[in-house]
C-alpha positions in Angstrom: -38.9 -25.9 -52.7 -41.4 -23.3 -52.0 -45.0 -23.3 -53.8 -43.9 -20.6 -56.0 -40.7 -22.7 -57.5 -43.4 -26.0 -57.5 -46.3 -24.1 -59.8 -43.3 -22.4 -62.0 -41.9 -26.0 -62.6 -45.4 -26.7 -63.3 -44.9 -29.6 -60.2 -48.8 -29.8 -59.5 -47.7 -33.7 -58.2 -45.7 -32.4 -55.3 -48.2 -29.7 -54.3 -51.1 -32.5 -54.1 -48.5 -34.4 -51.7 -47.5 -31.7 -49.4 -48.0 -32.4 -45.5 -47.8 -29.5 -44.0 -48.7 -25.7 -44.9 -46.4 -23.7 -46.5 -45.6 -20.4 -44.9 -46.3 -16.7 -46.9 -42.9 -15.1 -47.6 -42.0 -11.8 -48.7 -45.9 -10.4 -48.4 -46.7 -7.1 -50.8 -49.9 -6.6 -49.7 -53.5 -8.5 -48.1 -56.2 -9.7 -50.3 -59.4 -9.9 -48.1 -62.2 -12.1 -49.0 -66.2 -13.4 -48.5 -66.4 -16.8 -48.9 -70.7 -17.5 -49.4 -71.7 -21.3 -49.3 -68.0 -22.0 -48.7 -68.4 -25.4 -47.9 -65.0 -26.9 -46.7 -63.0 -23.7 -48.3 -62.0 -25.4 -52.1 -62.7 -21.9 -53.5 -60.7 -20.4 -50.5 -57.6 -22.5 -50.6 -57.6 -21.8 -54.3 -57.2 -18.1 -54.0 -54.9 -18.8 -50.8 -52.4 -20.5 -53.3 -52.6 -17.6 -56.1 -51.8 -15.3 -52.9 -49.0 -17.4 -51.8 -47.6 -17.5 -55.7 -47.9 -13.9 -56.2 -46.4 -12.7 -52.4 -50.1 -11.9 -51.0 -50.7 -12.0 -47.8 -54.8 -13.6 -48.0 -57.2 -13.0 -45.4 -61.1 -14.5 -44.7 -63.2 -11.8 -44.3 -66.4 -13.3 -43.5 -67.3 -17.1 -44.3 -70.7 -18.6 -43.9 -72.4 -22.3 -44.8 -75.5 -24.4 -43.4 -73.8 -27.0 -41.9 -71.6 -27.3 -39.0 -69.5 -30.3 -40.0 -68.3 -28.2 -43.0 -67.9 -25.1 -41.0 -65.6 -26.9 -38.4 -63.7 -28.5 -41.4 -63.1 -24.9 -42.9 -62.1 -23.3 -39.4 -60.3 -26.1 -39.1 -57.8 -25.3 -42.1 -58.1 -21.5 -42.4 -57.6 -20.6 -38.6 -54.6 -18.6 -39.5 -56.1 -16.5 -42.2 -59.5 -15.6 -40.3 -59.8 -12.2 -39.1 -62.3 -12.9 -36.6 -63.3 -16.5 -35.6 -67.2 -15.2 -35.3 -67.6 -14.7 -38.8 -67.4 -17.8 -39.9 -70.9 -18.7 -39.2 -73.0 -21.5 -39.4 -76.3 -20.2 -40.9 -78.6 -20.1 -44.1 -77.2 -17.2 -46.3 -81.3 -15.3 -45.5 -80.1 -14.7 -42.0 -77.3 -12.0 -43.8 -79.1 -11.1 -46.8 -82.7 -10.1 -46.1 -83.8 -8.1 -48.7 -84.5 -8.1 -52.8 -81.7 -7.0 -55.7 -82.2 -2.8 -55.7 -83.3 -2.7 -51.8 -82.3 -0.5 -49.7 -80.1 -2.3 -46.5 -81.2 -4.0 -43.9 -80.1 -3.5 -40.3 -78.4 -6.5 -40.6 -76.6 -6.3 -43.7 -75.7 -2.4 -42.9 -73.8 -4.0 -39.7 -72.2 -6.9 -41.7 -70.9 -5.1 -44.6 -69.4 -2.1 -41.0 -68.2 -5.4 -39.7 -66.5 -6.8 -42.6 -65.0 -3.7 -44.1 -63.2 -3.5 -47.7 -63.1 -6.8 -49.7 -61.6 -8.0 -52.7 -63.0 -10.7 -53.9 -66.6 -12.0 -53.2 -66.6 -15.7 -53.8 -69.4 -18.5 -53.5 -70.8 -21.8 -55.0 -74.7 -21.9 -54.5 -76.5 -25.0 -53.8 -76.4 -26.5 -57.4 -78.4 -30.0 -56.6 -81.4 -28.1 -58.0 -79.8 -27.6 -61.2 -77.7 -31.1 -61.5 -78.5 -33.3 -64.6 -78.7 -36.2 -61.5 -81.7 -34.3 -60.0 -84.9 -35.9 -62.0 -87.3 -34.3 -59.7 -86.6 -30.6 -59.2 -84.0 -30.2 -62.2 -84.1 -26.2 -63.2 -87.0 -25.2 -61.0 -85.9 -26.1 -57.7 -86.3 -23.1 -54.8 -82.9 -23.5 -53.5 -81.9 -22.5 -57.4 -82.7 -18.9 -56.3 -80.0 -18.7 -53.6 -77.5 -17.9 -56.4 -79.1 -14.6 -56.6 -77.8 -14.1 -53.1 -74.5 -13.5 -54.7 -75.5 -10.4 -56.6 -77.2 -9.0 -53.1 -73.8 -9.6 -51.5 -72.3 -7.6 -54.0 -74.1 -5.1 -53.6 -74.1 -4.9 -50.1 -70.0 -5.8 -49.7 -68.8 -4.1 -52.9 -66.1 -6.3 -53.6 -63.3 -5.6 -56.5 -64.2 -8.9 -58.1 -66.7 -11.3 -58.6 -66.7 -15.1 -58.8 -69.7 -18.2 -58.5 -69.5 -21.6 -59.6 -72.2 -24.0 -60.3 -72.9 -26.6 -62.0 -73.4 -26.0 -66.0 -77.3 -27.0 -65.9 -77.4 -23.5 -63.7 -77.9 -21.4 -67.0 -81.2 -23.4 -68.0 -83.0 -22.5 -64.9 -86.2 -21.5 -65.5 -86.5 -18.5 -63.5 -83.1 -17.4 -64.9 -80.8 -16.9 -61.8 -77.8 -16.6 -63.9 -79.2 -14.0 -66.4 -80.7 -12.3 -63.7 -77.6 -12.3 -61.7 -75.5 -11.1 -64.5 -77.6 -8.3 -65.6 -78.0 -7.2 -61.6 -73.9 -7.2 -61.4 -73.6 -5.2 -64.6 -76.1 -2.6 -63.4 -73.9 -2.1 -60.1 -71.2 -1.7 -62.5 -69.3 -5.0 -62.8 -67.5 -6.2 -66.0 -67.6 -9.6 -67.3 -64.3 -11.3 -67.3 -66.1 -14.6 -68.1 -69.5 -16.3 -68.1 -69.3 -20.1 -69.7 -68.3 -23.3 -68.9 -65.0 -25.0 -67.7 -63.8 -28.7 -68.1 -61.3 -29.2 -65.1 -59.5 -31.7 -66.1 -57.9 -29.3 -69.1 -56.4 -26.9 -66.1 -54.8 -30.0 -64.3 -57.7 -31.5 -62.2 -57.5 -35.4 -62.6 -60.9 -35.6 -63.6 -63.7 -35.0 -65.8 -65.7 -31.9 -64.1 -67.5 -28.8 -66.1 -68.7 -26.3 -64.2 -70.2 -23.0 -64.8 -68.6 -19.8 -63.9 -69.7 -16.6 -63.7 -66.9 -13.4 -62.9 -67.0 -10.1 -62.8 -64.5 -6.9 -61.4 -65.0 -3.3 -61.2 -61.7 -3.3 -61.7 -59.5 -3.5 -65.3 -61.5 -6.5 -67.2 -59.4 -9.2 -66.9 -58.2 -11.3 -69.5 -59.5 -14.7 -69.0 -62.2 -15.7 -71.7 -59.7 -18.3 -72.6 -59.0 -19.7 -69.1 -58.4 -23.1 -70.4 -56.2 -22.6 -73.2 -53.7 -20.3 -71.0 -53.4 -22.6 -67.9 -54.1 -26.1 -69.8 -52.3 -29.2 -68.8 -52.0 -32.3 -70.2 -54.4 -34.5 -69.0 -53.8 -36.0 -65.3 -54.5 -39.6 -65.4 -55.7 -41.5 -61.8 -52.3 -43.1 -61.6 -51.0 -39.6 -61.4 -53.4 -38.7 -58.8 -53.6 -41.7 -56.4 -51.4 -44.6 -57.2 -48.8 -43.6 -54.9 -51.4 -44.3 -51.8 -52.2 -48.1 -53.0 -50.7 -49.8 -50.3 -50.7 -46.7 -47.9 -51.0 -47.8 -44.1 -54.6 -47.2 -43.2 -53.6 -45.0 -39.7 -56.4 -42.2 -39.8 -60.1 -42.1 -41.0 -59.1 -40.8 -44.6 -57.3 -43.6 -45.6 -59.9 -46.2 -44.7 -61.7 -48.2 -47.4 -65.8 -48.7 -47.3 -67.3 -52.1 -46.4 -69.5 -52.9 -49.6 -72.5 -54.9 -48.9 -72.2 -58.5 -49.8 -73.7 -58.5 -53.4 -71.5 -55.4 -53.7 -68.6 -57.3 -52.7 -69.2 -60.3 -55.6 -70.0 -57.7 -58.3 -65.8 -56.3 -57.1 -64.5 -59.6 -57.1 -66.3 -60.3 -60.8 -65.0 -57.5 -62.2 -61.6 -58.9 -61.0 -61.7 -62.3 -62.0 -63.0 -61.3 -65.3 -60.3 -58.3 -65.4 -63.1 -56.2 -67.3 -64.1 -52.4 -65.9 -67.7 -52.7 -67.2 -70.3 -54.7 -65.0 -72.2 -56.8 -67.3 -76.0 -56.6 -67.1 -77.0 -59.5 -65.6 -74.6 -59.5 -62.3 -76.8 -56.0 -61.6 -79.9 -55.8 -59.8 -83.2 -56.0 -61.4 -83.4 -52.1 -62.2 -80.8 -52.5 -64.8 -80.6 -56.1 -65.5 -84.4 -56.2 -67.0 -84.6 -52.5 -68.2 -82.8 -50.3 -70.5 -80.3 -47.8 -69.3 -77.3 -45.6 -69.8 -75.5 -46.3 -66.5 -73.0 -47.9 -68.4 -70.3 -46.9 -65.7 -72.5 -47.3 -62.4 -70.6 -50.4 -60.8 -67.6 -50.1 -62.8 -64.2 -49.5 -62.6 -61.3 -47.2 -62.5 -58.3 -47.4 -64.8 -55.0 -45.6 -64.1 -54.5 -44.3 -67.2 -57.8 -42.1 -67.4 -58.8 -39.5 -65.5 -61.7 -39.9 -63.1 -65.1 -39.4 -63.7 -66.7 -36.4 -61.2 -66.4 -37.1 -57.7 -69.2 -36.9 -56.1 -70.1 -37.9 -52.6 -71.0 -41.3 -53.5 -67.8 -41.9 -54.1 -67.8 -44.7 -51.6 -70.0 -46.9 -52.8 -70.0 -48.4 -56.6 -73.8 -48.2 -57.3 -73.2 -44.3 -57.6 -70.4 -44.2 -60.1 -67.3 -45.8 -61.7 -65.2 -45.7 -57.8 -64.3 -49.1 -58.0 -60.1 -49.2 -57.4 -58.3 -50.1 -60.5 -55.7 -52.5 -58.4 -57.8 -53.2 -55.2 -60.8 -54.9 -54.2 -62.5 -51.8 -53.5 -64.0 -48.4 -53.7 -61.9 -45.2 -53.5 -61.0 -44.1 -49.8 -61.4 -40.5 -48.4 -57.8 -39.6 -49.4 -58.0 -40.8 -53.2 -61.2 -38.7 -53.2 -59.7 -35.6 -52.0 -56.2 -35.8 -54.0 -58.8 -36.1 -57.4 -60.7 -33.1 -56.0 -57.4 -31.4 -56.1 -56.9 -31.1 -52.0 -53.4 -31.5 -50.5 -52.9 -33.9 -48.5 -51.9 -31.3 -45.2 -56.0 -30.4 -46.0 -57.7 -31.4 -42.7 -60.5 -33.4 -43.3 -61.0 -35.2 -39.6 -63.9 -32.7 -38.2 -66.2 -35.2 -40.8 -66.1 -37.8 -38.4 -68.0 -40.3 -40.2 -67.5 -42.0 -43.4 -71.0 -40.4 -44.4 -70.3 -37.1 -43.8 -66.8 -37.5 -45.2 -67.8 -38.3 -48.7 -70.3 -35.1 -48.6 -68.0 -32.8 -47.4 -65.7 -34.1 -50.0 -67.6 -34.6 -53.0 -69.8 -31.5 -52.6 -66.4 -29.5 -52.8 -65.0 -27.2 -55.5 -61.6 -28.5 -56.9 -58.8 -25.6 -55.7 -57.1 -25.3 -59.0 -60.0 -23.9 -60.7 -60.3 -20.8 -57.9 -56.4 -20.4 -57.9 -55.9 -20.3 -61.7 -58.7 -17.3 -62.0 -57.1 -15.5 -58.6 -53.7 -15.5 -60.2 -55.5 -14.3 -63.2 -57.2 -11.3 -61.7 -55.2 -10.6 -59.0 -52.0 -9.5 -61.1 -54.1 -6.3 -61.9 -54.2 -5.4 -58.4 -50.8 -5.9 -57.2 
């Protein structure tokens, strides 16, 4: 069954469990993209799947993102749809975009936007640890917040057709307004709002709870997509959905292998076992919780199959950063429950991590494919 015949059935299940990458057929036309901060390509393979459902071909443009473990990990899956390996670099964003919103060119953009040519679709998710409601120290005046404005210089430098940054919803209370700014910059180089507001994932199919903030814009016909939830909602995905077909799955490769909790990690598991609760009782915490107030009610708790997951993040590994605790096993979620909640096939090659560390970063720092692919297919159908 192709992808086409699986998202028409509404068969999101079988997609998650493909293991190997389906083939284009029957291509109208290319849609060229700049993927900015693309971290492991979520965003990418998103808009790769809305190609694939509409008979697109999809091509990567130009891809760039600070770390080389990512950058490998997106090379790694996208090798057939990159134009030129060289421009997927691994480099801060400032090496590209020199210059203030309204300047004229640099050198060096002049030379990227010769070398990159005509794009559709600019795409990018901005550091958003400086606007997190986890960050206690830097929350809405971080320096790093001011990278998102990097996406309206990119505009204006690549001219893309459309328009699309995620973050996280505490983005919009920045203080130095990034988001405003950046909004009123795209509408002054002529862009459209399709859709500025938040977006709870888990209503489009993504088995967990995850709001996000997303900005998009086109120079093209406005598309319709102010109610992005209601026309592509789902009913809810719970965990069992999602993983419970890997339970007993033969730990052969990295992905699949389980963390080694600590030792009083490992008796706070085995009492919420023995007890068959999901909710660690105060006093088997440490002191920080067991002698203080707090609201980390699901810190060291854990899953149940017939909920969706809370937000992966990259501590998903360890049960002092969230509810990962397995709902049937002794454990915390692996690499591969992680990345079928974030919404990531399992053909998705995640062995250029190489360590359980950078694994869970490269996983939980990434942007859940369905949300990109249901506002492609949305916007692309007024260019085919």
């Amino acid at each position: 069954m192709s992808n086409k015949e699986l998202e028409v059935c509404g068969d999101d299940y079988s997609f998650l469990r493909q293991t190997s990458i389906p083939v284009l057929l029957n291509v109208k036309k290319t849609v060229k993209i700049v993927d900015l901060f693309c971290g492991c390509g979520g965003m990418s393979l998103g808009i790769l799947e809305a190609c694939r459902y509409l008979d697109l071909n999809f091509e990567i443009a130009f891809a760039v993102d600070n770390d080389v473990l990512t950058t490998d990990c997106f090379k790694t899956n996208f090798s057939h749809f990159i134009s030129d390996k060289n421009n997927v670099k691994t480099e801060d964003i400032r090496n590209f975009f020199k210059l203030p919103l309204g300047s004229d060119f640099s050198d060096e953009e002049k030379v990227l936007a010769k070398s990159i040519g005509k794009i559709d679709i600019l795409i990018g998710g901005p550091p958003c640890q400086g606007h997190s409601d986890l960050n206690n120290s830097t929350r809405r005046n971080d320096p790093k917040n001011e990278l998102y404005l990097y996406m309206a210089r990119a505009a204006e430098v690549l001219k893309p057709n459309h328009v699309i940054i995620e973050n996280v919803t505490g983005a919009i209370h920045d203080k130095n307004q990034v988001v405003q700014k950046t909004a009123n910059f795209l509408s002054y180089l002529g862009y459209q709002f399709s859709y500025i507001g938040n977006i709870n994932l888990v209503r489009i199919g993504v088995p967990q709870y995850r709001k996000r903030l997303l900005l998009i814009a086109s120079k093209k016909t406005q598309s319709n997509i102010a109610a992005l939830e209601k026309k592509y909602v789902t009913e809810e995905r719970d965990l069992k959905w999602a993983i419970g077909d890997l339970i007993d799955i033969d730990v052969k490769t990295f992905i699949d292998m389980p963390s080694n909790p600590s030792a009083d990690n490992k008796k706070r598991i085995s009492f919420l076992f023995e007890k068959n609760i999901f909710d660690l009782p105060d006093e088997q915490r440490p002191p920080c919780h067991r002698y203080k107030k707090h609201t980390y009610k699901s810190i060291y708790g854990r899953l149940r199959w017939e909920f969706p997951a809370p937000t992966i993040t990259s501590g998903f590994y360890s049960m002092c950063m969230g509810r990962y605790v397995h709902p049937e096993r002794q454990r915390t979620l692996t690499g591969h429950e992680a990345a079928r909640i974030q919404f990531f096939p399992d053909y998705f090659d995640f062995t250029p991590a190489k360590r359980r560390t950078s694994l869970a970063t490269i996983i939980g720092n990434a942007v859940p494919p369905k949300m990109s692919y249901v506002i492609a297919r949305e916007i692309l159908q007024y260019d085919i």
